[in-house]
N, C-alpha and C positions, 0 to 999 in steps of 0.2 A: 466729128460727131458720130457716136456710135452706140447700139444697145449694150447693155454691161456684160463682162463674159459670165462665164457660167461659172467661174473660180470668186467671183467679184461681190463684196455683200449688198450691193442693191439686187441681185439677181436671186441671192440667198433669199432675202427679204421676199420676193414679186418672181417665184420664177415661174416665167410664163416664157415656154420656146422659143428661140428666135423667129421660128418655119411662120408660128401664128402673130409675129407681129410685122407693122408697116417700115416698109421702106424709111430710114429718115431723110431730109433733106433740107437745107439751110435756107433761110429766107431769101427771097431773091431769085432762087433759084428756077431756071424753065421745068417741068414737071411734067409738061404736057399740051397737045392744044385740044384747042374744041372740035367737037369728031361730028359727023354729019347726022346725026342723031338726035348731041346735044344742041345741035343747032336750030334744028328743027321741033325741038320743044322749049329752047330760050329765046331766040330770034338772036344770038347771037352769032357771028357770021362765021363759018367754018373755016377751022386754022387759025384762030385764033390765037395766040400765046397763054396759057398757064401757069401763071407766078408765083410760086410758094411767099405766103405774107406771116405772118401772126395772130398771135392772142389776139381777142377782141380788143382787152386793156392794152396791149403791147403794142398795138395799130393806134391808139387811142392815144398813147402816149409820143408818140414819133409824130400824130399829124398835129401832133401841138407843140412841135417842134425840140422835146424835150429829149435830148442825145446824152447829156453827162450829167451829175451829181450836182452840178451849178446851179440846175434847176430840179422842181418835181413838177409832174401833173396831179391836179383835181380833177376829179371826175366827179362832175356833181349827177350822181344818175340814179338809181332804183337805191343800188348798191355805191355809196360813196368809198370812192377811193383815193389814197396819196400814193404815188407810184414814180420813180426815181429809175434814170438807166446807168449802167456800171459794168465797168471791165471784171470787176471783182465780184465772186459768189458772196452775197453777204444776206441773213437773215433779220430783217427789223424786227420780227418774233419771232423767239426761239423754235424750230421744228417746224415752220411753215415757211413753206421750201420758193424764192423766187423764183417769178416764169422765166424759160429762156428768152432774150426779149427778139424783134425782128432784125434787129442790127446783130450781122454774124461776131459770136466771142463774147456776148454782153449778156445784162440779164436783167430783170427788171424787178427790185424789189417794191413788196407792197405790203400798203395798212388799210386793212377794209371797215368798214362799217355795213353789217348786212344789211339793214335796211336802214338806208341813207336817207337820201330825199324821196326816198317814200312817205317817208312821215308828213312832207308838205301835202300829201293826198288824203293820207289819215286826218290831218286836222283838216283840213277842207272838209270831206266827207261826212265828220262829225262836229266840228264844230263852225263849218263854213257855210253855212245856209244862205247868209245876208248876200256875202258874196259874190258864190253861187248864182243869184237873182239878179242882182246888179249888172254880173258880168254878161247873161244872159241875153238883159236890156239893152246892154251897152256893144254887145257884137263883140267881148273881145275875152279872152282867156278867164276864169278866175286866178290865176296866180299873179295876173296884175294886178288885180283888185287887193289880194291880199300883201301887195306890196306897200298899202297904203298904212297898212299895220303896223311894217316894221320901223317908219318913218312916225310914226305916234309914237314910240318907248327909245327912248333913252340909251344908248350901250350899258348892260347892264344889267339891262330887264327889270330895273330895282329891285336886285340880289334872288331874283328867281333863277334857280338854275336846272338845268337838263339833262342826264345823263342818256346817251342816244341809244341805248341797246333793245328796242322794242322788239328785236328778235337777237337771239343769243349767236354769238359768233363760233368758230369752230375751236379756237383756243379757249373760252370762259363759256363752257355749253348749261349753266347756270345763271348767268347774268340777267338782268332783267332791265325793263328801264326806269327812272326815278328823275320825280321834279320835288325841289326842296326849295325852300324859301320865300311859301307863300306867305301875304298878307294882306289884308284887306284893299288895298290897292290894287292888286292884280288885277285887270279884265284879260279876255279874247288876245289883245293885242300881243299883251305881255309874255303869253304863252307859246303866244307864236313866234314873238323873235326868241323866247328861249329855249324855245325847240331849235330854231335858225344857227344859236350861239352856241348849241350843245355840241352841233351837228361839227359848229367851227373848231372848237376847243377837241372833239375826236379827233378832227383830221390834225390838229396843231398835235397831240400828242405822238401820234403816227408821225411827222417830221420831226419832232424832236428824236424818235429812235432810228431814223434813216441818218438824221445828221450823226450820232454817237456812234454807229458801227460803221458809217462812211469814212466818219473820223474829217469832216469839211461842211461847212458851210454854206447851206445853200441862199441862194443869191434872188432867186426871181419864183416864182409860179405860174405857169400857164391851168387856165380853168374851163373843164367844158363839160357838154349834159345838159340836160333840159335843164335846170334850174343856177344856170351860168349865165342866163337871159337875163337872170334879175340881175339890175345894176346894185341894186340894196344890199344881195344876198353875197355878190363879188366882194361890197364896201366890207362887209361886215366881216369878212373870211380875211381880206387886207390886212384889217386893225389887230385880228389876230394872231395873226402870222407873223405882221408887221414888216415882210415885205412887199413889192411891190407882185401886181398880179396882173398877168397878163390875158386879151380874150381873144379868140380868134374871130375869124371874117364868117368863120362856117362852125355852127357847135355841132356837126357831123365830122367830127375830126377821127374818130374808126376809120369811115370810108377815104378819109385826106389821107391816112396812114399808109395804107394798103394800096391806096394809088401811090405816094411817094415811091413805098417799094418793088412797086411793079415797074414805073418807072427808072427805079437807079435796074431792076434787073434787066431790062430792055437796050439798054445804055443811053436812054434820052439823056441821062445826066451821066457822068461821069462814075460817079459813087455815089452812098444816100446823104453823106454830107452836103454835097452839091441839091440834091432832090432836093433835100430839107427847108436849106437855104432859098432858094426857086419857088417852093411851093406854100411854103407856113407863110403866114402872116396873120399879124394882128391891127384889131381895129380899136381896144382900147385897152388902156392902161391904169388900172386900180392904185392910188399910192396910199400907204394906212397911215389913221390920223394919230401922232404921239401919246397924246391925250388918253384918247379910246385904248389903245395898246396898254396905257399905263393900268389903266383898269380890267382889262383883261388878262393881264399878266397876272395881277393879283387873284383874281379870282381865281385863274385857271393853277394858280401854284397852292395858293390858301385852302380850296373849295376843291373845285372840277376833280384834281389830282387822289384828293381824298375819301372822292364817294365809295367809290369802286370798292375800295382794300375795306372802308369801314362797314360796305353792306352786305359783303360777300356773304359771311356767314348766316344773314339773314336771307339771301335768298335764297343759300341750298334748306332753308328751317321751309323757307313757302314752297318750292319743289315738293321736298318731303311729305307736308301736310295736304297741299295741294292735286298733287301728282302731276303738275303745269310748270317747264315743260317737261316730259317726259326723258326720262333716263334715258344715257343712251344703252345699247344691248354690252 
């Protein structure tokens, strides 16, 4: 691993001198220990070992046990992500470059959704009042409360649907987001699982472009992030995926990460295969229901698939008219 030379076209691109940039170094790697300083403002104990780890995603993705293409991780977090590990440099969108991942020679491609399950805060926020109150009274989260919701509606939403882009991504810096298919039926509830189902059908889209330039088949899902609590919110990502999904012991699986590889660097384990092995584990397993899949296949191929391309040019017309959001320079 190495900065590009100065003959080399990333360097043509970004040339910034070697002199001013950092050392690199492979994951796992010792780097350094804790010096009597940092210790003395961490309380952590001098001499320490210093472990080169990962991306926050890339750490996130290993403590969920996810090593190869067989599986991906969800990240159900601010920013929703599907994120896959590979021997092979590969792009799910064109020109957005995978991280290198913590496992040395590998790389972690990804499909984000900027503002993922944020949105469970936005509707709380604004349309969660009742909730809010209840949950209050009751000593316990509103996101449980609003779990009651998605157990009211149907798979389906009764043909409401969501397109998740409430903030524009850096590939479609135009996009906007879009609920279609209201009707007199619709309450609170409905909006909110298909907010839930929009959020699902993003991230199904995002596998579906991991599995065509993997060129394989993925087999399972590990799922973590605050909103991986809800069992509702697993089921309903299951049915869309339609494979099984798996949760871990800890949704702090960053920190499970970076332990794993602090650990294979230390040689408590052997290699990170061993770590991994040793250290992941799960405590439930989501299996999705045929049924519900058969129904969301459709939509998400009939519908979901469709928003995007047919509204585009209407949102660069609101852009324009608007000046919301702003161009970039």
């Amino acid at each position: 691993m190495r900065w590009a030379k100065t003959s080399e076209r990333n360097y043509k691109l970004f040339p910034v001198e070697h002199s001013k940039l950092p050392n690199m170094v492979q994951p796992g790697d010792l780097i350094g220990h804790i010096t009597a300083e940092a210790s003395a403002l961490t309380g952590i104990a001098q001499g320490t070992p210093v472990i080169a780890a990962g991306s926050d995603k890339g750490c996130e993705t290993i403590g969920m046990g996810v090593t190869d293409t067989s599986m991906v991780s969800l990240s159900f977090g601010t920013t929703a992500t599907i994120q896959t590990t590979t021997k092979k440099y590969m792009e799910p969108l064109a020109f957005m470059p995978a991280y290198p991942a913590p496992i040395k020679g590998h790389y972690n491609p990804e499909v984000e959704i900027f503002r993922g399950y944020w949105m469970i805060t936005w509707f709380k926020n604004e349309f969660g009042q009742k909730e809010i109150q209840r949950a209050e009274q009751a000593g316990v989260p509103p996101e449980e409360i609003l779990n009651e919701l998605l157990r009211e509606v149907p798979a389906g939403s009764m043909g409401l649907m969501v397109q998740p882009y409430w903030s524009p991504g850096l590939k479609f810096p135009n996009a906007k987001g879009a609920m279609i298919g209201f009707g007199d039926v619709h309450k609170r509830a409905h909006v909110y699982k298909a907010v839930i189902e929009g959020l699902g059908y993003g991230l199904y889209d995002g596998l579906l472009k991991i599995e065509k330039v993997s060129g394989k088949k993925v087999l399972k899902a590990a799922v973590s992030g605050g909103a991986a609590q809800s069992d509702e919110i697993c089921k309903i990502t299951a049915d869309i995926f339609n494979i099984p999904m798996v949760r871990g012991k800890t949704f702090e699986t960053t920190g499970l990460g970076a332990a794993i590889i602090t650990a294979a660097g230390l040689g408590i384990y052997p290699n990170l295969d061993q770590a991994v092995k040793n250290m992941v584990s799960y405590e439930q397993t989501f299996m999705p229901d045929p049924e519900n899949h058969l129904l969301y296949s459709k939509l998400y191929n009939s519908v979901y698939r469709k928003i995007f391309p047919s509204l585009t040019k209407l949102y660069s017309e609101i852009r324009d008219i608007t000046g919301y959001p702003e161009k970039p320079e």
